[in-house]
C-alpha positions as CSV (number, residue, x, y, z in Angstrom):
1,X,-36.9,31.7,-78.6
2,X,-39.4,31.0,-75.3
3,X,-43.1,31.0,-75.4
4,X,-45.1,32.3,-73.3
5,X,-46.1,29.2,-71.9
6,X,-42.9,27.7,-71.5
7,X,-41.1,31.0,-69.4
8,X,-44.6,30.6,-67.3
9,X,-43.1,27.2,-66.6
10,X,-40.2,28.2,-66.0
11,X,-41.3,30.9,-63.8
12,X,-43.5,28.5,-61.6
13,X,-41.0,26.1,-61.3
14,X,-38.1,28.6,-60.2
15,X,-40.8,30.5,-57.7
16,X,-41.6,26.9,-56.1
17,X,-37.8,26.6,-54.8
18,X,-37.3,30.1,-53.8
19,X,-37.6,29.4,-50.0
20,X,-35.4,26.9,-49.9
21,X,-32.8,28.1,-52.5
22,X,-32.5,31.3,-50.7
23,X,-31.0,29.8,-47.7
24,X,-27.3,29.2,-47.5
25,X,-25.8,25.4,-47.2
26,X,-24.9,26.2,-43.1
27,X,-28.4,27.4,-43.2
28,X,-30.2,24.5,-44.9
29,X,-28.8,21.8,-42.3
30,X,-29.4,23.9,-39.4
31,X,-30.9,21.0,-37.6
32,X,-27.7,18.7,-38.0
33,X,-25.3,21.6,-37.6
34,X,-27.0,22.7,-34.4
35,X,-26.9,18.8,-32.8
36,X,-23.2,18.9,-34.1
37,X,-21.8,21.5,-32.1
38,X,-23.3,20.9,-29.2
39,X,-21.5,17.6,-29.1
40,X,-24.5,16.0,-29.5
41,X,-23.4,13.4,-32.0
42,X,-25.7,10.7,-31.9
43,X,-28.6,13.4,-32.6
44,X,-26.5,14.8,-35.4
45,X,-26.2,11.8,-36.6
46,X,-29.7,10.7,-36.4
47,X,-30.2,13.7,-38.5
48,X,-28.2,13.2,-41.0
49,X,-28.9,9.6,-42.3
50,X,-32.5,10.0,-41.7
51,X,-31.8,12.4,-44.9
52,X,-31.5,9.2,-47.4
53,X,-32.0,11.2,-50.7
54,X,-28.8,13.2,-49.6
55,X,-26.6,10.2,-50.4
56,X,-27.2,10.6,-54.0
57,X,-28.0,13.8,-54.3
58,X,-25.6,17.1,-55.6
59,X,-24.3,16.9,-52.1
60,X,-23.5,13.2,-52.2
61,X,-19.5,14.2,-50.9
62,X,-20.4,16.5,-48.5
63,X,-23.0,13.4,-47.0
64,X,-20.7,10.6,-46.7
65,X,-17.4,13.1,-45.3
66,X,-19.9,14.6,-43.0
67,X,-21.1,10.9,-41.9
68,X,-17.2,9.4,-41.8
69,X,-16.3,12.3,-39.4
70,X,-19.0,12.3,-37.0
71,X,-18.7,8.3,-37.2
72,X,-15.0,8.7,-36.1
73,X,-15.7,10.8,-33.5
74,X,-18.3,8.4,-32.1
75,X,-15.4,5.9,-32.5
76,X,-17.2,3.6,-34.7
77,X,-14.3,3.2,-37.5
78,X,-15.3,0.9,-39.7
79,X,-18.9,3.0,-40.3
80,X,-17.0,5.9,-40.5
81,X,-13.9,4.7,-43.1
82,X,-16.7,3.3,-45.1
83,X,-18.4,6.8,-45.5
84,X,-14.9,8.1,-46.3
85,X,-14.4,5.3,-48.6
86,X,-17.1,6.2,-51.0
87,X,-16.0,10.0,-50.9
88,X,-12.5,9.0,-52.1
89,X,-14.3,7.2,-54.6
90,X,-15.9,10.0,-55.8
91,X,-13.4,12.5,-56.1
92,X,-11.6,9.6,-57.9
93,X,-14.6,9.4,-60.5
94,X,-14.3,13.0,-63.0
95,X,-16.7,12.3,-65.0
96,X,-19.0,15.7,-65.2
97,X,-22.7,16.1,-65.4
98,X,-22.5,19.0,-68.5
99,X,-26.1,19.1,-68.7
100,X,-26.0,20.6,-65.0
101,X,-22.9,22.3,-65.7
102,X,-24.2,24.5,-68.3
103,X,-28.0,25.2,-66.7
104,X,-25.4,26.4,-63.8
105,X,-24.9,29.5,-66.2
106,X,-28.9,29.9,-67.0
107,X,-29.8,29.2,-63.1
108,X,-26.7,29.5,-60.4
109,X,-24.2,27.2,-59.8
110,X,-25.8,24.8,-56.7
111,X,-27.8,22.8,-60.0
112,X,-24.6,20.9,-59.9
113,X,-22.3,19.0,-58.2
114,X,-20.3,19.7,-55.0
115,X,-17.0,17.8,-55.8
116,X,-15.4,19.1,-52.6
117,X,-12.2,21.5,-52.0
118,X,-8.6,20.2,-53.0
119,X,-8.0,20.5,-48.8
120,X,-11.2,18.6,-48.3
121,X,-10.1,15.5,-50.6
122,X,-6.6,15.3,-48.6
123,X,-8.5,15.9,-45.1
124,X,-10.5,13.0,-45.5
125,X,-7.5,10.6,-46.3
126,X,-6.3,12.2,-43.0
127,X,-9.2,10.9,-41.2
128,X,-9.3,7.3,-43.2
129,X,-5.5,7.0,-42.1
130,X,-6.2,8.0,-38.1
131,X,-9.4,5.5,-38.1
132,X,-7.1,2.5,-39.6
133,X,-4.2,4.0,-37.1
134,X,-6.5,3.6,-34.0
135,X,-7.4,0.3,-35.0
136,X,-3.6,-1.1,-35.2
137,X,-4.2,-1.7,-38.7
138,X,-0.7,0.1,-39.9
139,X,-1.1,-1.7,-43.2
140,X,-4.2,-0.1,-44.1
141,X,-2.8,3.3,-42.9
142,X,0.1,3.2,-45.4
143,X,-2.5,2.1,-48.6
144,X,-3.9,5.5,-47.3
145,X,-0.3,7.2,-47.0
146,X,0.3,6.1,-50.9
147,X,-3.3,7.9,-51.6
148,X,-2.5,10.6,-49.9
149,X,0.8,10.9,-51.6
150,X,-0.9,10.4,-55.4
151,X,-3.2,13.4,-54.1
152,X,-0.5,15.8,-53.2
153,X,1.2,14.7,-57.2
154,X,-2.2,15.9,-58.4
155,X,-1.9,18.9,-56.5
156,X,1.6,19.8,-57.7
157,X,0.8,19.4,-61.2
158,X,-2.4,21.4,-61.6
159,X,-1.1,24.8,-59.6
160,X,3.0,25.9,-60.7
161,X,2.3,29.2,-59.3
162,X,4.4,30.0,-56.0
163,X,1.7,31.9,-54.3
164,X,-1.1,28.6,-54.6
165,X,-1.3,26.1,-52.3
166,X,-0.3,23.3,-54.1
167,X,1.9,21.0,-51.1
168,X,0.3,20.3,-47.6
169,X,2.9,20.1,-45.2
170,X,0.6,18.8,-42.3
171,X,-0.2,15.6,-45.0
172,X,3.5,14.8,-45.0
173,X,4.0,15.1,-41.2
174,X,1.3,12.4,-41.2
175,X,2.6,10.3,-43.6
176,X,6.3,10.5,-41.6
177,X,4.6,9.2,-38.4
178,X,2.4,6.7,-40.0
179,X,5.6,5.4,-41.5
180,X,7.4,5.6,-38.4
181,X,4.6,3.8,-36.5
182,X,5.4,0.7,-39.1
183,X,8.8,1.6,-38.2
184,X,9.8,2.2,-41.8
185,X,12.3,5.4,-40.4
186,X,13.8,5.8,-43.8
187,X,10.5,7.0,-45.1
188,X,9.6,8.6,-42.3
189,X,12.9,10.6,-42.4
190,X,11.4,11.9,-45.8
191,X,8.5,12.6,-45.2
192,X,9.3,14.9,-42.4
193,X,12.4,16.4,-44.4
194,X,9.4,17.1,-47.4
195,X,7.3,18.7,-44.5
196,X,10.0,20.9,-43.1
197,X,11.0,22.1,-46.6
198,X,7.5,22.6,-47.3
199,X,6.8,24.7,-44.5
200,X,10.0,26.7,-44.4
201,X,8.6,27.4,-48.4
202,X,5.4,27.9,-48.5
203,X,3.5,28.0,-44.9
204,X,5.5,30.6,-43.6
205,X,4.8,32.8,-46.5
206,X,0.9,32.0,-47.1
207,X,-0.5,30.9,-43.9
208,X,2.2,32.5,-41.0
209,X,3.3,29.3,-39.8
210,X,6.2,28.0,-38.7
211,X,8.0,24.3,-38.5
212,X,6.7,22.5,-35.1
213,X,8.7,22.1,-32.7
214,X,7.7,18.4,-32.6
215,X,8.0,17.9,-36.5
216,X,11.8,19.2,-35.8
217,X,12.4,16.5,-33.1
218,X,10.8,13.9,-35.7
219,X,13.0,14.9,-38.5
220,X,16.4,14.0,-36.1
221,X,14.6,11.3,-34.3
222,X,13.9,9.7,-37.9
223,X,17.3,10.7,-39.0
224,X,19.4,9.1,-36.0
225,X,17.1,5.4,-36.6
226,X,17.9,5.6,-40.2
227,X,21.6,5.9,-39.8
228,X,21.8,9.3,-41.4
229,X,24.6,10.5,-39.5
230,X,25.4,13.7,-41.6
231,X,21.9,14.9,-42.1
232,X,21.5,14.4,-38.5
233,X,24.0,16.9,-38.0
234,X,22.8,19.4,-40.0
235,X,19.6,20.1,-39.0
236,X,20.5,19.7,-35.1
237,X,23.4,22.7,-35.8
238,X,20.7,24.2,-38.3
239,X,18.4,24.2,-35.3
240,X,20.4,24.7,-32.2
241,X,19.6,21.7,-31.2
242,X,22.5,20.8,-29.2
243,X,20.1,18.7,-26.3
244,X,18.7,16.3,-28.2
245,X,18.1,12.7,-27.1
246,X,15.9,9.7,-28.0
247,X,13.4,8.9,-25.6
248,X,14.3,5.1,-23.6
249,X,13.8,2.2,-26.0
250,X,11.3,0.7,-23.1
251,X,9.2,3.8,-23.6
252,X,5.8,3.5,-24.9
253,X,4.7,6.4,-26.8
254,X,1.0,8.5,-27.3
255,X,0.7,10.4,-30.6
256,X,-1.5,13.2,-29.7
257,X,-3.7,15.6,-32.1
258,X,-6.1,18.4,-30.8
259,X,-8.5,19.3,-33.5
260,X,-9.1,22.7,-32.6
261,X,-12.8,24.7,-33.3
262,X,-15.0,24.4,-36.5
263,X,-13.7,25.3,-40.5
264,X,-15.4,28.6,-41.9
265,X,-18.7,28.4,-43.6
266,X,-19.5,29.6,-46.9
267,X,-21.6,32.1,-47.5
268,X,-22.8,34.6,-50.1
269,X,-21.4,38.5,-51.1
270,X,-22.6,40.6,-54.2
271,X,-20.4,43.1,-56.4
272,X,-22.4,45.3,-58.8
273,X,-20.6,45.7,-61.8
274,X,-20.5,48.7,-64.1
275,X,-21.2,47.9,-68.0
276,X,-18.7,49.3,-70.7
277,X,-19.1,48.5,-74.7
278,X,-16.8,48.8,-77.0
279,X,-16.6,47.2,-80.7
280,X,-17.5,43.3,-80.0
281,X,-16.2,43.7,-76.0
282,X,-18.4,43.9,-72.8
283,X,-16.0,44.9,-70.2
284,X,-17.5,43.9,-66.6
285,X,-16.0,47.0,-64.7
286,X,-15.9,47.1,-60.8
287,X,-13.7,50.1,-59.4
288,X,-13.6,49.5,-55.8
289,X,-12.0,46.1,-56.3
290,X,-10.0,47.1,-59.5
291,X,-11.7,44.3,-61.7
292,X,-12.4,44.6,-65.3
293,X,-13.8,41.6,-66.7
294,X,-13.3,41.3,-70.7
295,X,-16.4,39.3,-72.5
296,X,-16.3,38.6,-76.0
297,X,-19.4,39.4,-78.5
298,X,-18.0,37.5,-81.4
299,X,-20.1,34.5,-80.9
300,X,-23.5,36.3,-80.5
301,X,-26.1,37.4,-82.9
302,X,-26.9,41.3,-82.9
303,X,-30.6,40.7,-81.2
304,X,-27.8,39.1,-77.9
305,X,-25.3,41.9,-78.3
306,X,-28.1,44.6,-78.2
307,X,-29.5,42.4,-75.4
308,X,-25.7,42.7,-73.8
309,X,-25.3,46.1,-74.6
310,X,-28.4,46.9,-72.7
311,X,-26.4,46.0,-69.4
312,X,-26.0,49.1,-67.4
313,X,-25.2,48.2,-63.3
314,X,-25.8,44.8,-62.2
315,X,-25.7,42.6,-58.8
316,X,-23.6,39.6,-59.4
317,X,-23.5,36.6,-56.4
318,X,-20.1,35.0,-55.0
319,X,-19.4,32.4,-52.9
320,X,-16.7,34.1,-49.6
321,X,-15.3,31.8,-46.5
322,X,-16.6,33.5,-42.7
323,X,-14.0,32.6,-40.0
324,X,-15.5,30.8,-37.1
325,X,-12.6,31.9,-34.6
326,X,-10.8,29.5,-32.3
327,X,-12.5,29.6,-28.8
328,X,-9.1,28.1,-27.1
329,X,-6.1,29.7,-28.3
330,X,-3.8,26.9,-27.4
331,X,-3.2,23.6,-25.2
332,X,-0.9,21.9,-23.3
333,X,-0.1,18.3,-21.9
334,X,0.8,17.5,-18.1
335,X,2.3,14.4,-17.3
336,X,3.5,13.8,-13.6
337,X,3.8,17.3,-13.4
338,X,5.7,18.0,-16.3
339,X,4.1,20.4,-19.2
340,X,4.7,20.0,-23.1
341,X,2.8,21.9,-26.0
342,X,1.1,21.3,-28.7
343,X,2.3,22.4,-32.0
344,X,0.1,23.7,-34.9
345,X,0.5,21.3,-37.6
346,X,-2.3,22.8,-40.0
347,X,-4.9,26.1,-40.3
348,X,-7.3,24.7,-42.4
349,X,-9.4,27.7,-41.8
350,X,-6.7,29.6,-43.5
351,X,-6.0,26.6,-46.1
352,X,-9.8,27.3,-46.9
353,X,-9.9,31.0,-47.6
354,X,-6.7,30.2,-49.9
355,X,-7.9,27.6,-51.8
356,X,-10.6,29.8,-52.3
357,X,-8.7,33.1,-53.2
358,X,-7.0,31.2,-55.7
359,X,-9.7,30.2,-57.7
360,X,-11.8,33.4,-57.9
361,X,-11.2,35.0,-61.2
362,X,-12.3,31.6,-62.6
363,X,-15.8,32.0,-60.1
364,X,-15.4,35.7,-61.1
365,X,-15.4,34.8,-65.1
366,X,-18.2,32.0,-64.3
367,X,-20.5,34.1,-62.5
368,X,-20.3,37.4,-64.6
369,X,-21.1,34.8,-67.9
370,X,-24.3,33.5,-66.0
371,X,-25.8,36.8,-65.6
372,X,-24.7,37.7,-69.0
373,X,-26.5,35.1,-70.7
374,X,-29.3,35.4,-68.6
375,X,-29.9,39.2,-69.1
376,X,-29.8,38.6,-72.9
377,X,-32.5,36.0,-72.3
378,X,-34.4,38.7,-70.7
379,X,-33.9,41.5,-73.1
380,X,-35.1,38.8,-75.7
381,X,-38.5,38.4,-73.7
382,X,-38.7,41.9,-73.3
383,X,-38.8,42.8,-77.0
384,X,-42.3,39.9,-77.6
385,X,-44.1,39.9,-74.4
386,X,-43.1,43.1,-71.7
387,X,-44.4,41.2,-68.5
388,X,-42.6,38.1,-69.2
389,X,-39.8,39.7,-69.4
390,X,-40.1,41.8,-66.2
391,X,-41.2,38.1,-64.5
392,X,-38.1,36.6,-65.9
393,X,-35.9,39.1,-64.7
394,X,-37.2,38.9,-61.3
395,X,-36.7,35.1,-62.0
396,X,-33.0,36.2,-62.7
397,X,-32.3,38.4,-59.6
398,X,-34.1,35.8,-57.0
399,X,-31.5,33.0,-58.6
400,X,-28.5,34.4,-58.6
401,X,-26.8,32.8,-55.6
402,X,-23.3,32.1,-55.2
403,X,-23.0,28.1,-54.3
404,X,-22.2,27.9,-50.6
405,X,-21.3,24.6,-50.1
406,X,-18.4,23.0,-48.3
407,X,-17.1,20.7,-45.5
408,X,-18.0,22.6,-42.4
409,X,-17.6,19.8,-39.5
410,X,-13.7,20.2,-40.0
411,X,-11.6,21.9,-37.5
412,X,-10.3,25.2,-37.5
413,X,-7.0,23.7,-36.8
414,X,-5.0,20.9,-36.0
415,X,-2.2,20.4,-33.5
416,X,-0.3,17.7,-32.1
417,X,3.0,16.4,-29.5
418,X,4.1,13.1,-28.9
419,X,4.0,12.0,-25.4
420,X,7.0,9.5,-24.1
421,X,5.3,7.5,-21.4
422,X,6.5,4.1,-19.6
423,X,4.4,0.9,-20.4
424,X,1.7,0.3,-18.1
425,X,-1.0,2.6,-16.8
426,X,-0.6,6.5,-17.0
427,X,-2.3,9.2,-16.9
428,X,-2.0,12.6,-18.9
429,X,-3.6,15.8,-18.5
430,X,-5.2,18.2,-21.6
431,X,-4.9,21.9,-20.3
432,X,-7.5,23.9,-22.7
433,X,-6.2,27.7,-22.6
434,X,-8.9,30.6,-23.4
435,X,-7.6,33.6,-21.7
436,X,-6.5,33.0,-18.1
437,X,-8.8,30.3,-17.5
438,X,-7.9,26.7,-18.5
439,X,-10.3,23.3,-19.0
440,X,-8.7,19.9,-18.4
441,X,-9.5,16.9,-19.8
442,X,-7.9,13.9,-18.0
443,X,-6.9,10.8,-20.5
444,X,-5.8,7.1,-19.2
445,X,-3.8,4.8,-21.4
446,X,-2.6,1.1,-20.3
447,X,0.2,0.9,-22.8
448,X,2.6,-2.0,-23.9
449,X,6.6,-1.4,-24.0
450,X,7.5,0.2,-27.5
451,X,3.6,1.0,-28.6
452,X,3.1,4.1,-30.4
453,X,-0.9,4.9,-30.0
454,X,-2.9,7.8,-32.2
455,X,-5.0,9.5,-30.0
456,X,-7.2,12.3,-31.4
457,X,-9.7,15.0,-29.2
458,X,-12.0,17.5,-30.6
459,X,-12.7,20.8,-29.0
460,X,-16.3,21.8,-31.2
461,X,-16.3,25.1,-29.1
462,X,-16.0,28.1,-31.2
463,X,-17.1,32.1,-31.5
464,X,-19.7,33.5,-34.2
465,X,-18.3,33.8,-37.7
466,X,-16.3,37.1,-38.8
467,X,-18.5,38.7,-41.0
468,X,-15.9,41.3,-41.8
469,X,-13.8,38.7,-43.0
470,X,-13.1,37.9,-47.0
């Protein structure tokens, strides 16, 4: 039961954060965003930290990730593996706010926590790992690999369904090299076998892409080091590989990855909903996209189920990933002339939209209980006071918002090579494709006989968002 002077609070207090609450998460941090892709990064991240109450706010993860990368890319890794530190932390810590959980199903869902994609938790490992990689600190980069492995565990045991993305094959190419780069080949070997399998399973089926090249000449490289003659073998016949040599022992070696555009953004679509009684059923009904929604009136009183059964056509808010298309479709190295690719290790745009699509009939079944409960609210305010009830619904249709939060500074997508180079001072050319036309970036390294060294370069260039996109 609500007074009259308590839904006036209510109604004052909702109206007060209209403005802002209308506004999608991209939206809301325009400023930052703006600064950020630009490449302006010491703006960006002026902007950011001067937003203190963000740190321990419902947006506490997407603060400190969004702080550790642009940190890393400023090449200030201690800062930035410090932010990342206390993200890891938090996804570590599962303890649940229920009081904002369930006001989530009165109100919408951005009352509560953001506790960050499954992709998001395993992408910022990736960037704790690089950080301690660039850094020579190998020891530190395997405490991440370990992480990074528990992770993948957790993914495997919450999804058994073949068509979720439950194994990231990009995750275990990294692991591989961070192994090799402590020269444990044995564990590298693994790793990359685990990464082959997993792409030859799963991301040629879900996401259209195929083993690297590179991870391929890892997998033997590893194998040959480790002794494993027979497995060696196989995959070079398995491959065609016939050509395959180690590169000189005096060789020093440059680990290269390209992170490639800017991760979709989330943003907001509404279904309407048809409304079908029968006996102590709702059935949430929606033809075009074939859903019908069961929701059981056992539980309610007969003032809620007339309140339920009241439901005719309804709007009902979702949260949906927009694409924000690679600018450069690919890349290549030049070294004295000669030219090598780079491979795509991982889409995370397409990683996104699947982690996503997997979890929608539980943001489906959230979202249509929300509005349920809050149009029997309504029809209960109808029945003592007419206007209160008009004001709450308009309360009700200005709330429903679909929470539009995620990690947006990531990359579209990720792609590496390894570069053999002789120790001393060299110099090694980044040819950025888009179309016919190509941008270099020119690198020197002054590098010791034997050194492996993790380079990374990010290309923030991208093309507006497809709208048409799910």
């Amino acid at each position: 039961m609500f007074s009259r002077s308590s839904i006036t609070n209510v109604a004052a207090i909702t109206l007060v954060g209209i403005v802002t609450s209308c506004a999608t998460y991209y939206q809301a941090n325009q400023s930052f965003n703006q600064d950020f892709e630009q490449g302006n990064l010491q703006a960006a991240l002026a902007t950011l930290q001067a937003n203190t109450k963000e740190a321990n706010s419902k947006r506490e993860f997407l603060y400190n990730v969004n702080n550790g990368l642009v940190l890393s890319m400023m090449s200030r890794y201690q800062e930035s593996n410090a932010y990342f530190e206390k993200a890891f932390l938090f996804g570590e810590d599962y303890r649940r706010n229920y009081l904002n959980e369930a006001a989530s199903y009165l109100t919408n869902p951005n009352v509560t926590t953001y506790r960050g994609e499954d992709h998001e938790h395993l992408m910022l490992l990736y960037y704790k790992a690089i950080n301690y990689l660039k850094v020579n600190n190998s020891e530190a980069a395997l405490v991440e690999c370990r992480r990074i492995n528990i992770r993948l565990q957790q993914l495997s045991d919450r999804y058994k369904n073949e068509n979720k993305f439950q194994r990231d094959a990009f995750i275990h190419t990294l692991m591989g090299l961070i192994y090799e780069s402590d020269k444990d080949y044995n564990n590298a070997f693994i790793a990359y076998r685990n990464a082959v399998t997993i792409y030859e399973e799963d991301y040629g089926r879900l996401f259209s892409i195929t083993i690297p090249q590179q991870v391929k000449i890892d997998l033997l490289r590893t194998a040959r080091l480790s002794g494993f003659t027979n497995e060696f073998e196989f995959y070079k016949e398995r491959w065609g590989m016939t050509d395959f040599d180690l590169p000189p022992a005096s060789d020093a070696e440059v680990i290269f990855f390209w992170h490639n555009g800017l991760a979709p953004v989330k943003a907001e679509w509404g279904v309407n909903f048809v409304i079908d009684r029968r006996d102590n059923w709702v059935y949430f009904q929606n033809q075009e996209l074939g859903i019908n929604f069961p929701f059981s009136l056992e539980s309610y009183d007969n003032k809620e189920k007339d309140g339920l059964a009241s439901l005719e056509i309804f709007r009902v808010a979702f949260p949906r990933y927009l694409e924000r298309p690679e600018y450069f479709q690919s890349a290549s190295i030049s070294v004295n002339k000669n030219e090598q690719p780079l491979f795509l290790l991982e889409d995370v745009n397409k990683i996104a939209f699947k982690s996503l699509q997997q979890r929608m009939h539980l943001e489906f079944s959230k979202a249509l209980i929300r509005v349920a409960l809050k149009k029997v609210t309504e029809h209960q305010v109808k029945k003592e006071d007419k206007t209160l009830g008009s004001v709450l619904g308009v309360i009700n249709a200005i709330t429903e918002k679909a929470d539009t939060r995620n990690w947006q500074t990531l990359p579209h997508s990720i792609y590496y090579t390894r570069i053999s180079l002789p120790p001393g001072q060299s110099t090694v050319t980044l040819n950025l494709k888009e179309g016919n036309r190509l941008t270099p970036h020119h690198f020197t390294y002054n590098l010791t006989q034997g050194q492996i060294l993790f380079h990374t370069f990010t290309s923030l260039e991208s093309r507006y968002p497809n709208y048409g996109a799910y």
